[in-house]
C-alpha positions in Angstrom: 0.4 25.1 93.9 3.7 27.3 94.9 5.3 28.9 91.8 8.2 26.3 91.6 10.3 29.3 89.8 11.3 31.3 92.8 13.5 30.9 96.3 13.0 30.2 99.3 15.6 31.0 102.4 16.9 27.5 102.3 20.3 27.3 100.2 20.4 23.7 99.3 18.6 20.1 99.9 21.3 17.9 100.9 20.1 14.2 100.2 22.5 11.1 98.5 20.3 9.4 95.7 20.8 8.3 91.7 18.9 6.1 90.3 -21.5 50.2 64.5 -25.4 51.4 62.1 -26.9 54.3 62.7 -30.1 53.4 60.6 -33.6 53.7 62.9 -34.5 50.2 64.1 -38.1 49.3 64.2 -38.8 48.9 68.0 -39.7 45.0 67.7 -36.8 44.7 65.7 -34.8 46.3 68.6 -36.8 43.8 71.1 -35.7 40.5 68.8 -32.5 41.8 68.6 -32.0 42.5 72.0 -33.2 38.6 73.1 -31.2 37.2 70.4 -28.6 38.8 71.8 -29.4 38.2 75.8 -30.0 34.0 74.8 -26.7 34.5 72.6 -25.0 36.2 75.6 -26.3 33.3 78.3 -25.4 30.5 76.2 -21.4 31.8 75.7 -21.5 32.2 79.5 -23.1 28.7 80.0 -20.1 27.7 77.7 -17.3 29.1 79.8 -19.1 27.7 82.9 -18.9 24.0 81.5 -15.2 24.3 80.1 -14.7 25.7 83.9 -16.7 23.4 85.3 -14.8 20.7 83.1 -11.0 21.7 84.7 -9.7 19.8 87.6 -11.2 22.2 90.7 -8.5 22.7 93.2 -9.3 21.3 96.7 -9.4 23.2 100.4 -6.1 23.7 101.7 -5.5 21.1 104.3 -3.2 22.3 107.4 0.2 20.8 107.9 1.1 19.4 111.0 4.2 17.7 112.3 4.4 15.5 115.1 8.6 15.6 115.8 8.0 12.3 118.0 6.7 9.8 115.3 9.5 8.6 113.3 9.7 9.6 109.4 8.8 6.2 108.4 5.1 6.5 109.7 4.7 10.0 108.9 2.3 10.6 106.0 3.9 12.9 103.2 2.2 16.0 104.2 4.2 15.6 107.2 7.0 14.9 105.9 7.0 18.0 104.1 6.0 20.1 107.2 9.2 17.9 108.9 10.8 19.6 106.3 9.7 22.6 106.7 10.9 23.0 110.4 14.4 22.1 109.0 14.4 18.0 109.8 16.2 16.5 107.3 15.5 13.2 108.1 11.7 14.1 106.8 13.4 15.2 103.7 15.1 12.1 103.2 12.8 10.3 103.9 10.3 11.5 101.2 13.6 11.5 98.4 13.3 7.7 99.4 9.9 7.3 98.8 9.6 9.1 95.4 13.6 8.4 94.4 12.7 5.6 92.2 9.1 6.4 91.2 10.4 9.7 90.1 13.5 8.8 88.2 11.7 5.7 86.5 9.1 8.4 85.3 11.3 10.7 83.9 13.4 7.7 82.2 10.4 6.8 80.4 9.7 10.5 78.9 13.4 11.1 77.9 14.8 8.1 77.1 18.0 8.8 78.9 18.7 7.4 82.8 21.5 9.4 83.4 19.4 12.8 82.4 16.5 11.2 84.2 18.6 10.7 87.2 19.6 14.6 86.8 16.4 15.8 86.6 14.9 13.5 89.6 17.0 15.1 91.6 16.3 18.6 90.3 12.6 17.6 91.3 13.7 16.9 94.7 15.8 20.3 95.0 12.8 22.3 94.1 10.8 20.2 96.2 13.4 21.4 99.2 13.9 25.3 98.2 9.5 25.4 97.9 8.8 23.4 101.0 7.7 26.8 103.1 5.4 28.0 100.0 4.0 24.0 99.5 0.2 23.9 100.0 -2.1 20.4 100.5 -4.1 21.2 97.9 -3.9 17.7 96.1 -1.8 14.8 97.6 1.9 15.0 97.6 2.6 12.6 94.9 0.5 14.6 92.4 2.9 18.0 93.2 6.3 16.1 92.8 4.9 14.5 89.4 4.2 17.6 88.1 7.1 19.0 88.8 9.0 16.0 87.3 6.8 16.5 84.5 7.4 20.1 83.8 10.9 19.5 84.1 11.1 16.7 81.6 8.6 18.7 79.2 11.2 21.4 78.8 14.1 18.7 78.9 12.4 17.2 75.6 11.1 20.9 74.3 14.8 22.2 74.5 16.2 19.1 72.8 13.4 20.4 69.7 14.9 23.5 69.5 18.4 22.1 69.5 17.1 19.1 66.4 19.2 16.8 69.1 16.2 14.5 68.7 13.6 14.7 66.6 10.4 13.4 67.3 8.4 12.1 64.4 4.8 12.1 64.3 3.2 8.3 63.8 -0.5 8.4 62.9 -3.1 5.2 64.1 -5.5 3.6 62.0 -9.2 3.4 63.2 -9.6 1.0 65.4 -10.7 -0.3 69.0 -8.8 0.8 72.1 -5.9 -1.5 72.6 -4.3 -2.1 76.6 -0.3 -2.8 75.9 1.3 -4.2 78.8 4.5 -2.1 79.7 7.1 -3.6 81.6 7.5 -2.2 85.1 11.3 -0.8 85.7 11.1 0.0 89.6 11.7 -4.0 89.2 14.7 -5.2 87.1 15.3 -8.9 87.1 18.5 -9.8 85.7 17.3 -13.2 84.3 15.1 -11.7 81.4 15.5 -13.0 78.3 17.2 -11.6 75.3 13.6 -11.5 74.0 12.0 -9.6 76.7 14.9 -6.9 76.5 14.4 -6.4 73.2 10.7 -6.6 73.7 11.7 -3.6 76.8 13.6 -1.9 74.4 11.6 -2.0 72.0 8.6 -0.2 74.0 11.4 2.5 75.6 11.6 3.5 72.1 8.2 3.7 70.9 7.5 5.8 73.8 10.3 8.2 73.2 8.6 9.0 69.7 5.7 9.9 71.3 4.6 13.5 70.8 5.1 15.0 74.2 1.3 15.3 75.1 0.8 12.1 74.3 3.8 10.2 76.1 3.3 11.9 79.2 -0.4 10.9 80.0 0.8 7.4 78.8 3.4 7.2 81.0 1.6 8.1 84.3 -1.3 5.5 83.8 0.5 2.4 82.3 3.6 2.7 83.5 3.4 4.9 87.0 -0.5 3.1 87.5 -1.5 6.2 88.5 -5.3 7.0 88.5 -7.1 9.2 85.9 -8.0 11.4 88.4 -4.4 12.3 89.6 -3.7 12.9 86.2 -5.7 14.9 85.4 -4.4 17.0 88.7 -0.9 16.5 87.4 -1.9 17.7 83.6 -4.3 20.7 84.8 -6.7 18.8 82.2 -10.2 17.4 82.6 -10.5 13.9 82.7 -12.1 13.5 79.1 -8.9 15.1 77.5 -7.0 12.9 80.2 -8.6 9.4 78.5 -8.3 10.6 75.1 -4.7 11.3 75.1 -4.1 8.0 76.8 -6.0 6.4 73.8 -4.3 8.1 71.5 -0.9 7.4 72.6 -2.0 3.5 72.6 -2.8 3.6 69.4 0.3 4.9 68.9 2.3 2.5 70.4 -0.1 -0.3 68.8 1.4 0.4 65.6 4.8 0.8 66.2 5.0 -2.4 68.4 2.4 -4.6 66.3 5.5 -6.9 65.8 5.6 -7.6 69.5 2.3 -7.5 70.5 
């Protein structure tokens, strides 16, 4: 993936959208030694080899094509961002109106705060933009923008630490059995709820806004976003066993501070 931190020749992404012993050693002494420190030796390379083995494994770059006589709405999104790439603007927009909402919903969920989540959507979609000529197809195009949302909203919440704007308590589970909470969907907002359900919605917003940072994110992708364990873990950079386990955690989590609702 393209380091997201530097330019590219393009000045702006235009697009409308809000929401040591010295002692003798005895020679079979030296022999023993020298196994026990061979096996010793093999089984802390074995070691790293798993925990590598155990990291998401990037895939073969895929080539980016762009067909200019297919119209944006059939293009896939690695076309869309080769569209881009060549300058078409309608490619651009076209992805900012696939991944507008998604996106902005996401970020809402980690901060707490549309009109910062609306800011820092569209900061995704700027870097998106100024990084289109470095963008690789290493992993779909959903799991890039998400971690760049991600990353963005991890510092948003990391800066707002260091300020003691918000301060995110800890909140520890009991042992118990893993718990699914059903979290209510944004992307659709139907203005007939009930002042139960809002509170209910409200309610969950907040819960998830206490969760530590490691925690909420994983949450949010899978039970909110739906999104697979697998493209977690792409989004993360973690294995899928850490993947599952923060998700349980944060469930947990969310168990007890909603057990009122639930």
């Amino acid at each position: 993936m393209s380091d997201l931190s530097g330019t590219s020749p393009r000045t702006s992404a235009k697009s409308d959208f809000r929401p040591s012993d010295t002692k003798q050693v005895h020679p079979e002494t030296m022999t023993t030694l020298s196994l026990s420190a061979d096996l010793d030796h093999a089984a802390h390379n074995q070691a790293i080899e798993t925990a590598v083995d155990a990291r998401p494994q990037a895939r073969e770059v895929e080539p980016l094509i762009y067909d200019s006589s297919l119209p944006v709405a059939k293009m896939d999104d690695h076309m869309l961002i080769a569209g881009t790439r060549e300058g078409d603007e309608a490619a651009f927009q076209e992805l900012v109106n696939r991944y507008r909402n998604p996106i902005t919903n996401f970020v809402y969920r980690m901060l707490n705060d549309y009109d910062r989540a609306v800011d820092l959507a569209q900061e995704t979609f700027v870097r998106v933009y100024m990084n289109a000529d470095r963008y690789q197809a290493n992993y779909s195009f959903s799991t890039y923008i998400y971690r760049i949302a991600s990353n963005l909203a991890i510092s948003e919440l990391r800066q707002r630490k260091r300020r003691r704007l918000i301060p995110i308590p800890s909140f520890f589970d009991k042992e118990g059995d893993e718990v699914e909470i059903e979290l209510p969907d944004e992307r659709t907002i139907h203005p007939d709820d009930t002042m139960i359900h809002e509170e209910r919605r409200l309610a969950i917003a907040k819960a998830i806004a206490t969760l530590p940072e490691k925690y909420r994110t994983a949450v949010v992708l899978r039970d909110v976003e739906g999104r697979s364990y697998e493209e977690i873990s792409e989004v993360l950079g973690l294995s899928d066993g850490t993947v599952k386990s923060r998700i349980n955690r944060a469930r947990n989590l969310l168990k007890e501070k909603l057990r009122e609702f639930l």
